[in-house]
C-alpha positions as CSV (number, residue, x, y, z in Angstrom):
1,X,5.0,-19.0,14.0
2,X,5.9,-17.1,11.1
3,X,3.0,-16.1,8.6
4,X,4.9,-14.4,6.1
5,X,5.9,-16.6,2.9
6,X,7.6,-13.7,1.2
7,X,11.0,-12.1,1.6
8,X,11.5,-8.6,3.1
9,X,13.2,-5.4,2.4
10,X,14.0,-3.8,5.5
11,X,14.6,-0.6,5.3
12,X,13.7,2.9,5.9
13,X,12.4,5.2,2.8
14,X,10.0,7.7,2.6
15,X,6.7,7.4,0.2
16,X,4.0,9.4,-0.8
17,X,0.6,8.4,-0.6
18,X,-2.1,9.5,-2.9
19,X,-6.2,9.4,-1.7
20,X,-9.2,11.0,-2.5
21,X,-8.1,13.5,0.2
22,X,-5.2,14.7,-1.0
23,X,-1.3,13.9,-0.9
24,X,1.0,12.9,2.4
25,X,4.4,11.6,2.9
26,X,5.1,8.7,5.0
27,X,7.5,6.8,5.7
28,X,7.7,3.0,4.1
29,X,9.1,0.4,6.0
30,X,9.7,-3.7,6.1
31,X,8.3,-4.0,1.6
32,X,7.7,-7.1,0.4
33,X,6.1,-8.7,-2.7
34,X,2.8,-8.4,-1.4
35,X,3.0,-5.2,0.9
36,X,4.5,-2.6,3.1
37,X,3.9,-1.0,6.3
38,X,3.7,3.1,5.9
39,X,4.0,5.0,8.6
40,X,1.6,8.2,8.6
41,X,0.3,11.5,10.4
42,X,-3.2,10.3,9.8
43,X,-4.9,7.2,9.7
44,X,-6.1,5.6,6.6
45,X,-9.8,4.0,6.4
46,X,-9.6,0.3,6.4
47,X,-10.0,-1.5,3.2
48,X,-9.7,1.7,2.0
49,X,-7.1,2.2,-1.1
50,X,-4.7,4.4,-1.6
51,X,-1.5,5.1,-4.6
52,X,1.9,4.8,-2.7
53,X,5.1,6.5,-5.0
54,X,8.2,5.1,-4.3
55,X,10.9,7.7,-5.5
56,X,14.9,7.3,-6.2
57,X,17.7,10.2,-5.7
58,X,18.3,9.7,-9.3
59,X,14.6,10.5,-10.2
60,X,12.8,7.6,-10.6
61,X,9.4,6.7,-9.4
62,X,7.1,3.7,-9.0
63,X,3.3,3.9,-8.4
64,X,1.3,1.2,-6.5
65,X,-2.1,0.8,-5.8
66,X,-2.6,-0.5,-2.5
67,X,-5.7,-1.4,0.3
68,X,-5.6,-0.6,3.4
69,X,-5.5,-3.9,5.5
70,X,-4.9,-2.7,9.1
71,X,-3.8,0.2,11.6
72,X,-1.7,0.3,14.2
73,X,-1.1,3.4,16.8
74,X,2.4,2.9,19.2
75,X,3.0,5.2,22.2
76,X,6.9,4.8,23.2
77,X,7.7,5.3,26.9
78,X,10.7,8.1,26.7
79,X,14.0,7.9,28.6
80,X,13.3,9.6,31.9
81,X,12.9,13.4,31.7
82,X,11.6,13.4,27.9
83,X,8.5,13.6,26.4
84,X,7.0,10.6,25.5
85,X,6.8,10.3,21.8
86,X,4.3,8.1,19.5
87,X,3.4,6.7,15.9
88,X,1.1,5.6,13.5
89,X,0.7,3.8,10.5
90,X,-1.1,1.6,8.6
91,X,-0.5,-1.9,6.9
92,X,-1.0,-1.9,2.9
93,X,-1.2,-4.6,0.2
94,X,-0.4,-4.2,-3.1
95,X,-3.0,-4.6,-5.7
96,X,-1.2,-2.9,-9.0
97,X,1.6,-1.0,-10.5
98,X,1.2,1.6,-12.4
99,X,3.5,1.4,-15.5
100,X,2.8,4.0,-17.8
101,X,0.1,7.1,-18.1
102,X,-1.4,5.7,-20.9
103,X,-1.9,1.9,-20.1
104,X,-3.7,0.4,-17.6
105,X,-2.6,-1.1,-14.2
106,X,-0.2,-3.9,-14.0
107,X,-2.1,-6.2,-11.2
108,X,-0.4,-8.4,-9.0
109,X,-1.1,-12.0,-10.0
110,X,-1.6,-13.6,-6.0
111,X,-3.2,-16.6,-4.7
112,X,-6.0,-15.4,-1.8
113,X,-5.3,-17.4,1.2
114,X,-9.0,-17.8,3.3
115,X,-9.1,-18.5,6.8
């Protein structure tokens, strides 16, 4: 059954995440309204909250704040011969936008769903 209520944008782009470590790229993948799931090097700490930049060839960016909501580690069996490869990556839902320096965040107005 199918949990999602939002529509998806699948495709491949690559992000940059911003924490209290430091900055990464990743790459961001299946973006909805709510969310995205980034891939990454390293894992995130859940419910931990990172700022994911979203970045155009013409120059552009957009800043989210995001949580960290889950993690997920895939090992790929290779084709025979080949090393076997795997990924990581981490789910993330959107809290804000950041519009401008010098205002505040833009928050995401969302109904919380408890189970």
């Amino acid at each position: 059954m199918e949990r999602r209520t939002s529509l998806r944008f699948d495709k491949i782009f690559t992000v940059y995440l911003t924490t209290s470590d430091g900055m990464t790229r990743g790459i961001g993948r299946n973006i909805s309204a709510s969310g995205l799931f980034v891939e990454t090097r390293e894992p995130l700490p859940l419910g931990g909250q990172c700022r994911v930049t979203f970045s155009s060839d013409e120059g552009n960016e957009m800043t989210a704040l995001c949580e960290v909501r889950y993690q997920v580690a895939l090992n790929y069996a290779a084709a025979e011969g080949q090393k076997n490869t795997s990924s990581r990556g981490v789910g993330l839902r959107i809290i804000a936008y950041e519009t401008k320096d010098d205002h505040p965040l833009l928050l995401v107005d969302r109904e919380r769903i408890l189970h």
